[in-house]
C-alpha positions as CSV (number, residue, x, y, z in Angstrom):
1,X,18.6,3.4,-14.2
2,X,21.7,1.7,-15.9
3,X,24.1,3.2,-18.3
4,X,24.7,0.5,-21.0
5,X,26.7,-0.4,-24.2
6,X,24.5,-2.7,-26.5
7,X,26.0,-3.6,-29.5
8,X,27.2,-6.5,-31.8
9,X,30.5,-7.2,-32.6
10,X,32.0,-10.2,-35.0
11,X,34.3,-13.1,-33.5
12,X,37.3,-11.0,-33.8
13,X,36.1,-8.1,-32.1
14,X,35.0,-5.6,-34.7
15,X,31.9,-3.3,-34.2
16,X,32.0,-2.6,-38.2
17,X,34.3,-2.5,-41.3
18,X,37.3,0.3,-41.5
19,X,35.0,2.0,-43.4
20,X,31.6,2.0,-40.4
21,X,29.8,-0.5,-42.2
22,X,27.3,-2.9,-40.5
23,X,26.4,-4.5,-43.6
24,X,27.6,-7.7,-42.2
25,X,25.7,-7.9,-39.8
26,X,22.1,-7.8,-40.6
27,X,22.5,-11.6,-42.5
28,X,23.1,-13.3,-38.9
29,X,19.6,-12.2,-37.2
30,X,16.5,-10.7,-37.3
31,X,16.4,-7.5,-34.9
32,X,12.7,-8.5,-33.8
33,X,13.5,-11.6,-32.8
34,X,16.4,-10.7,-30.6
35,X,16.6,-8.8,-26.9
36,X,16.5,-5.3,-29.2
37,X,12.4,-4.7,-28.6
38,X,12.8,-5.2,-25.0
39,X,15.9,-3.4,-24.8
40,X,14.8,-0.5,-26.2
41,X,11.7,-0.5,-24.7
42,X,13.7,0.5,-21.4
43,X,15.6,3.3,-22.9
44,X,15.3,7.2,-21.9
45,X,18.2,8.3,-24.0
46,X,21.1,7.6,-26.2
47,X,24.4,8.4,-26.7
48,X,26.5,8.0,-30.3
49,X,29.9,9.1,-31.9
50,X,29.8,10.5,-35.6
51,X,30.7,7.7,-37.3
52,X,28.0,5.4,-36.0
53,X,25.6,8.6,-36.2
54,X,27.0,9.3,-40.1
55,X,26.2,5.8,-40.4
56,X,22.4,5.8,-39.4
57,X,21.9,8.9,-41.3
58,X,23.2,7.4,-44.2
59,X,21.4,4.6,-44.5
60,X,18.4,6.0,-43.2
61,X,18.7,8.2,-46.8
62,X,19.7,5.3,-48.6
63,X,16.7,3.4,-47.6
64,X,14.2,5.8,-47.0
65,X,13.2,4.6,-43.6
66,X,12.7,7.2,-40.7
67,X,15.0,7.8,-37.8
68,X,14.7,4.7,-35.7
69,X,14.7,6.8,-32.2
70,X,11.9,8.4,-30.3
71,X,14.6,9.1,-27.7
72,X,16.8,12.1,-27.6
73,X,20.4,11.3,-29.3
74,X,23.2,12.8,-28.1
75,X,26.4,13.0,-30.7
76,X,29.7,13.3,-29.7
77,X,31.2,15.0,-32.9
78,X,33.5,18.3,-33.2
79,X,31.6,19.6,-36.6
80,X,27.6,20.2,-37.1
81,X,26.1,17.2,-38.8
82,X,23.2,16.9,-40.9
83,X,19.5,16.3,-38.9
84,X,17.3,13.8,-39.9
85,X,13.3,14.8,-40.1
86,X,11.9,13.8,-36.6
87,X,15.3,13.4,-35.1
88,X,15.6,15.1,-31.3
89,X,19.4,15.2,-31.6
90,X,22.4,17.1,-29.8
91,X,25.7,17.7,-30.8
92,X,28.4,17.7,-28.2
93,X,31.7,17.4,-27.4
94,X,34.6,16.7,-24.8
95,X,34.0,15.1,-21.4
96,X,31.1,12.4,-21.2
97,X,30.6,13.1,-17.3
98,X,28.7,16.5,-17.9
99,X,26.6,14.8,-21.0
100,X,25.8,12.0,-19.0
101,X,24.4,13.6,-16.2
102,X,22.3,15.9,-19.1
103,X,21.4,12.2,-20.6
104,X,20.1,10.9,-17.2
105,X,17.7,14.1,-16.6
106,X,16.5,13.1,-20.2
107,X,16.1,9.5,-19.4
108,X,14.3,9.8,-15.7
109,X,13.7,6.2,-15.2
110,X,14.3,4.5,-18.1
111,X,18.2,3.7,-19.0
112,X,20.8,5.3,-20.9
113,X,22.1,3.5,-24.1
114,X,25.3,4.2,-25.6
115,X,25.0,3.2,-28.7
116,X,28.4,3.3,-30.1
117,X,31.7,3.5,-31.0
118,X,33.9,1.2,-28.5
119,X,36.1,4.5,-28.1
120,X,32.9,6.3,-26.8
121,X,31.9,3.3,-24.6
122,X,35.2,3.3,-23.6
123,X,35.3,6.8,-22.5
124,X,31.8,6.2,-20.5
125,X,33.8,3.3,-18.4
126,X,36.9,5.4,-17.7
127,X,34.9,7.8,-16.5
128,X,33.2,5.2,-14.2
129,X,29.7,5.9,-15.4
130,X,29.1,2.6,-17.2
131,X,27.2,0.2,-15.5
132,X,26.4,-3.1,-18.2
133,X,28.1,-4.8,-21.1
134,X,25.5,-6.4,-24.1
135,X,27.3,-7.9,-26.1
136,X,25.9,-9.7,-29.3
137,X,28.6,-11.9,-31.3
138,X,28.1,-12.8,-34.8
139,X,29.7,-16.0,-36.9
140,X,31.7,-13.7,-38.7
141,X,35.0,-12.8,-38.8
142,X,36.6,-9.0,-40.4
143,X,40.0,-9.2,-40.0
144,X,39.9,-5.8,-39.1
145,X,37.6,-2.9,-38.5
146,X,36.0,-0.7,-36.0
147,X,37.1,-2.4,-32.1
148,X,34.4,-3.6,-30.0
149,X,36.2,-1.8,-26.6
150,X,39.5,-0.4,-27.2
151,X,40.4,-0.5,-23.4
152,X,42.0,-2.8,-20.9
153,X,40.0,-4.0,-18.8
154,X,40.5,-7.3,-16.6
155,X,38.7,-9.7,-14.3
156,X,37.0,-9.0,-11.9
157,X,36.0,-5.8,-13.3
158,X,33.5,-7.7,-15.8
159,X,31.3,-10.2,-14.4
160,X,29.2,-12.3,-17.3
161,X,25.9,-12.5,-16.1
162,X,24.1,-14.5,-18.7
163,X,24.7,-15.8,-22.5
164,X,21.6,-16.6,-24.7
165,X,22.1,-17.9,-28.2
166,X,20.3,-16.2,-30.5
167,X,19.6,-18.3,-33.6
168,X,22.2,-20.0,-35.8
169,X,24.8,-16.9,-36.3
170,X,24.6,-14.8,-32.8
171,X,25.1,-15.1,-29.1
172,X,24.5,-12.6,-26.1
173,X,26.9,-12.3,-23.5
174,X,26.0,-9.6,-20.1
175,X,28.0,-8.3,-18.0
176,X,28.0,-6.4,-15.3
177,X,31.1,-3.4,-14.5
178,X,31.9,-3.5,-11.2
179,X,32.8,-0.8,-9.6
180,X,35.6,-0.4,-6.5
């Protein structure tokens, strides 16, 4: 079982606009065709903050799709947020260590995913309960946005352990966190 961050970030290092959109990503790939089915084949659970989980439930509205998740969601949030139809979600708050060890009792085997903001990923690594970087880059730049990983961390911590170009606009980079 590995706690991982999967996500996609542009060239300059933004998860999504200053106002949480993804819209620019989805021209750069095809989710099918990338590491996504096998990824999340491998997941037992999942772990969000509100505004990527504001987000999903937004668009899922907008588009009329279903929640995407058969897992249970945890969201880190400090007010009660609408529940999509289907959607095995729960609201939490404050330290991830006591989430994450609810998260890996959900998960048994299978992997924990944390899904996103950089904050929250961040907060998973201080807490030293991150195990793997996935990191998709996409040929675009923001300017600014939403940070990939708003925290310092320096060699040899991170330790690229493979890079797979994915089409014509993205790239995966993984890396393993070691830990002292």
């Amino acid at each position: 079982m590995k706690t991982q961050y999967y996500t996609a970030t542009s060239l300059d290092g933004f998860l999504a606009t200053e106002d949480d959109s993804l819209q620019w990503l989805f021209p750069l790939g095809d989710l099918e065709t990338s590491s996504y089915p096998a990824f999340i084949a491998e997941v037992g659970a999942l772990a969000m903050g509100s505004a990527t989980y504001e987000w999903l439930v937004r668009n899922i509205k907008e588009t009329g799709q279903p929640w995407p998740y058969a897992q249970t969601t945890w969201v880190f949030t400090t007010r009660m947020l609408t529940v999509p139809e289907g959607a095995d979600i729960r609201f939490v708050q404050g330290d991830v260590r006591p989430v994450h060890a609810q998260m890996r009792l959900a998960a048994g085997e299978k992997n924990i995913w944390i899904v996103g903001g950089g904050d929250l990923a961040g907060q998973f690594h201080d807490a030293g309960l991150l195990d793997e970087l996935i990191i998709q880059i996409g040929s675009a730049t923001l300017g600014k946005g939403k940070p990939l990983f708003p925290r310092r961390v320096l060699s040899p911590v991170l330790q690229l352990t493979s890079v797979e170009r994915m089409g014509t606009g993205m790239a995966e980079l993984r890396y393993t966190i070691q830990k002292p």
